[in-house]
C-alpha positions in Angstrom: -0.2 16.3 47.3 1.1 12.5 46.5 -1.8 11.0 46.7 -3.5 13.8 44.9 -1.4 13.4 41.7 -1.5 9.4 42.2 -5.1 9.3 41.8 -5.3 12.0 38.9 -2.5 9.4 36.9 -4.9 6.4 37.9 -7.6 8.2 36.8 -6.2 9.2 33.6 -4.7 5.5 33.2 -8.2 4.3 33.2 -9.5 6.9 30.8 -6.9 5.7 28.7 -7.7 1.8 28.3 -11.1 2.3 29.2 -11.9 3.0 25.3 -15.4 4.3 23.6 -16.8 1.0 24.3 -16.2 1.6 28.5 -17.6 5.1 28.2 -20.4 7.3 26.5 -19.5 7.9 23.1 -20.6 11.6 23.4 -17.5 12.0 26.1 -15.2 11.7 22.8 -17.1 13.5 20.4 -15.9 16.2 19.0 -18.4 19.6 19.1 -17.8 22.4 16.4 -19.2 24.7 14.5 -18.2 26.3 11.2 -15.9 29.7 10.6 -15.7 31.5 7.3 -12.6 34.1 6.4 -12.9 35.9 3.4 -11.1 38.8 2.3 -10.4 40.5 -0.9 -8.1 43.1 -2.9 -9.1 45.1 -5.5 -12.4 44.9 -7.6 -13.6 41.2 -8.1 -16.4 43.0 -10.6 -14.4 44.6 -12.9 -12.5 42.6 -15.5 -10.3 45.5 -16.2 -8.7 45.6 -13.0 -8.3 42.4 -11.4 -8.4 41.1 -8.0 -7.0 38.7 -5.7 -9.6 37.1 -3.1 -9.1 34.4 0.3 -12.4 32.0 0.8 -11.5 29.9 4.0 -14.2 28.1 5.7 -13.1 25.6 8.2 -14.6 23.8 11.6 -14.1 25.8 14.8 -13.9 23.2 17.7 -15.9 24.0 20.3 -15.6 21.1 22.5 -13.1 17.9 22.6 -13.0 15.6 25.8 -10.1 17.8 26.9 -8.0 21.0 26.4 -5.1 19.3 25.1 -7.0 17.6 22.2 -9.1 20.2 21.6 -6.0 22.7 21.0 -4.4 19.6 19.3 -6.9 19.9 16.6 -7.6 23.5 16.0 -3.6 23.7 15.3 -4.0 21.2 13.0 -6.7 23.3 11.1 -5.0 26.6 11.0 -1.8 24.7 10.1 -3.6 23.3 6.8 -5.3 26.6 6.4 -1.6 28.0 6.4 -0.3 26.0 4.1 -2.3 27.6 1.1 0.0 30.0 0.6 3.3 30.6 1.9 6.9 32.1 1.0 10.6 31.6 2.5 8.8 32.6 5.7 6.0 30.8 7.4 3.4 32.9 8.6 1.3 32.7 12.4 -1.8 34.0 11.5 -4.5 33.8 8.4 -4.5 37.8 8.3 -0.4 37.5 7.8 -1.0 34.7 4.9 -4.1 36.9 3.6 -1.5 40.4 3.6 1.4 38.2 2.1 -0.7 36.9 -1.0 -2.3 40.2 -1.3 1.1 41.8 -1.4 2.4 39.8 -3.9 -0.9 40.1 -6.5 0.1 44.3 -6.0 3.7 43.2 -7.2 2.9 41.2 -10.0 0.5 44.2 -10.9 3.1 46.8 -10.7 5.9 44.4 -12.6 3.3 44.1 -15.7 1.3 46.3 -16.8 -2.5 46.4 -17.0 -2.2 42.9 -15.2 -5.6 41.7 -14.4 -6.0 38.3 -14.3 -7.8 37.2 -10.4 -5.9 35.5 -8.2 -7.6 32.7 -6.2 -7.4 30.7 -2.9 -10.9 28.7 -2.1 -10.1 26.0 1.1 -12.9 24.2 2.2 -12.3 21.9 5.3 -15.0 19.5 6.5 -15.5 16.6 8.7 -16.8 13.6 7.0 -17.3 11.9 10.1 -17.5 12.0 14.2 -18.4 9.3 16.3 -17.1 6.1 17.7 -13.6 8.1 18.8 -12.9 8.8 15.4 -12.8 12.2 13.8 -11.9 12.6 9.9 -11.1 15.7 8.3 -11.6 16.6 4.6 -9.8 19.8 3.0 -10.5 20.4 -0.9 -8.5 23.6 -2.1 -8.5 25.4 -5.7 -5.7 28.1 -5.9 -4.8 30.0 -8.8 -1.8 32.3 -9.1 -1.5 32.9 -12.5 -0.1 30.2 -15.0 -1.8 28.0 -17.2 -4.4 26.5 -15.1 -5.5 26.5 -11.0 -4.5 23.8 -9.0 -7.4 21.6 -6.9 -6.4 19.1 -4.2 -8.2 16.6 -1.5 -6.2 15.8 1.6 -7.9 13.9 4.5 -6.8 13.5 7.8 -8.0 10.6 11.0 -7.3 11.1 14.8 -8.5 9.4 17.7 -10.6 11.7 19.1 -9.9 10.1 22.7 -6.2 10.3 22.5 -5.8 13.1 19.6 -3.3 10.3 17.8 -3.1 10.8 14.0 -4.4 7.5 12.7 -2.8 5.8 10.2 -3.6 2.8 8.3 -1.9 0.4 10.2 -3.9 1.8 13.6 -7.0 0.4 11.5 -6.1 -2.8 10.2 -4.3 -6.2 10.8 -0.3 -6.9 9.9 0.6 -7.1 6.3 -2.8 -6.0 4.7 -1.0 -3.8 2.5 -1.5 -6.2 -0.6 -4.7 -7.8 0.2 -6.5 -3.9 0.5 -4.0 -2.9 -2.6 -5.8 -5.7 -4.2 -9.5 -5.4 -3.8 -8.9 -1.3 -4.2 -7.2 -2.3 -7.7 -10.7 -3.6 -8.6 -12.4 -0.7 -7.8 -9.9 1.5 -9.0 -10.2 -0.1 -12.8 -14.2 0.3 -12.3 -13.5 3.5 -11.4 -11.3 4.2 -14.8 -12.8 2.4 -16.8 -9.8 -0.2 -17.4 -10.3 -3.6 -18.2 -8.2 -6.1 -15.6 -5.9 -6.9 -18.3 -5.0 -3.4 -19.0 -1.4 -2.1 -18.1 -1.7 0.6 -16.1 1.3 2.4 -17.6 0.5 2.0 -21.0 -3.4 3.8 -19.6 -1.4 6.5 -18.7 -0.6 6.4 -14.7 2.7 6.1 -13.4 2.6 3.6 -10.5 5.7 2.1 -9.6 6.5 -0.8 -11.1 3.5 -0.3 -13.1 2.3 -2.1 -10.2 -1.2 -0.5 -8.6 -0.7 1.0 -4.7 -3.0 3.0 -2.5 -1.4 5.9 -0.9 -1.7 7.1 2.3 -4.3 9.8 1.7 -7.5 8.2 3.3 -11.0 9.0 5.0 -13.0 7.3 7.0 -16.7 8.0 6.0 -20.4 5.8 7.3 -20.1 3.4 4.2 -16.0 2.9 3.7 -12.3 4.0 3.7 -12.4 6.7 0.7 -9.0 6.8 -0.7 -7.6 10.5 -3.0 -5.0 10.8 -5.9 -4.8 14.3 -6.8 -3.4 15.4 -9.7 0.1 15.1 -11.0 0.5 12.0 -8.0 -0.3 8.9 -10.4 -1.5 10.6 -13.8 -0.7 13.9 -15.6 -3.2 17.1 -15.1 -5.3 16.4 -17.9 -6.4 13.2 -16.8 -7.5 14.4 -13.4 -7.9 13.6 -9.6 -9.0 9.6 -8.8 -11.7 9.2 -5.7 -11.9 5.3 -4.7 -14.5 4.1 -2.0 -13.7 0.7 -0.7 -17.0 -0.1 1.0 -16.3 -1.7 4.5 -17.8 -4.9 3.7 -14.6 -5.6 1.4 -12.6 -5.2 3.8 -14.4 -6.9 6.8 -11.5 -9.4 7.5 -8.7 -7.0 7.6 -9.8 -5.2 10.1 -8.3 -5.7 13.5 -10.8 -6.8 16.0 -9.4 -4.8 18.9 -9.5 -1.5 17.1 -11.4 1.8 16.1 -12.4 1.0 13.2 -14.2 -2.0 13.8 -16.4 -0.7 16.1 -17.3 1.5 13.0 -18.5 -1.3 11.2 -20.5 -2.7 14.5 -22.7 0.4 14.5 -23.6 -0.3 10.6 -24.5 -4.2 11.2 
């Protein structure tokens, strides 16, 4: 029985360094297909009466190069799929969420009269790219519970599809690229909004720190770059809306560590 557990830690030792480059790149891959939920109360065609409806549709993951990451990652999905809409108490399931927000449209109804306004939650998660060990996750939501206006939002999320790590920017690149990348995504950024490079930023209407430009931490990997996400209310208010940067790889070419994920990314494209 020793030897039997040595050579399964060996074994998964070796997986372990081995990396994508060691093995086939379809051993790491993540398979899926796609899962809709959609449920509604009361009647969506009748403006009289109102409505409340739940749009989910979100990767089902089929296969992963073992049971750990693969249950690793479909928590991760229901947990964002959760987080649409919750109270004091966080619920298990998508059905529990769904009953919860339906219960509270039937209170709202029954609190004020001839209420009828639809409620709304649309979540959308996708996966912008798959390969090379590298799985990245996009989620774009639009929820509206009454008030003035519906709120939208684009959150992205990178694991190492070998390992199921979360990967973070500093996984990808070298030490201290924070102001170098800050930098060159400044560029684009201005492009972007249409801001001239002497231009304050604060006096343009966003409220970096410092008045000083920074790239946050909400970022996808995609074929052609690193796509970075303000939503709204993070840097700007409402009205001037959400902020999509792509920094195309080639900008970033010598902050990118060697050794790493992401530069085998880059390989594949040259």
């Amino acid at each position: 029985m020793k030897n039997y557990l040595l050579a399964i830690a060996c074994l998964l030792f070796i997986i372990s360094i081995s990396g994508c480059s060691q093995r086939s790149e379809n051993d790491f891959k993540i398979q899926y297909g796609f899962k809709k939920y959609e449920k509604k109360f009361g009647n969506c065609d009748s403006v009289k009466t109102g409505c409340a409806t739940v749009l989910l549709e979100y990767p089902e993951i089929k296969h992963a190069f073992n049971d750990a990451i693969k249950d690793s990652l479909t928590k991760f999905i229901q947990d964002m799929l959760l987080d649409n809409y919750f109270h004091e108490q966080r619920t298990k399931s998508l059905d529990e969420m769904t009953e919860l927000y339906f219960e509270d449209y039937k209170n709202t109804q029954t609190d004020f009269i001839e209420y009828n306004l639809p409620w709304e939650i649309n979540n959308t998660i996708s996966i912008n790219y798959n390969a090379q060990c590298i799985v990245s996750f996009q989620s774009e939501f639009y929820h509206f519970t009454g008030g003035a206006h519906g709120m939208t939002g684009v959150y992205f999320a990178n694991f190492n599809s070998q390992n199921g790590k979360r990967l973070m920017l500093s996984d990808l690149l070298i030490s201290g690229f924070e102001k170098q990348l800050d930098n060159i995504a400044e560029k684009i950024f201005r492009k972007v909004r249409e801001l001239k490079p002497e231009d304050k930023l604060e006096e343009a209407g966003f409220w970096f720190e410092g008045n000083k430009f920074a790239l946050n931490e909400n970022f996808g990997i995609k074929n052609d770059g690193l796509i970075f996400y303000f939503n709204s209310y993070e840097i700007a208010p409402y009205s001037m809306g959400p902020t999509e940067i792509l920094i195309p790889y080639a900008e970033i070419r010598n902050l990118v560590k060697q050794d790493g994920l992401l530069n085998k990314v880059i390989e594949e494209l040259e």
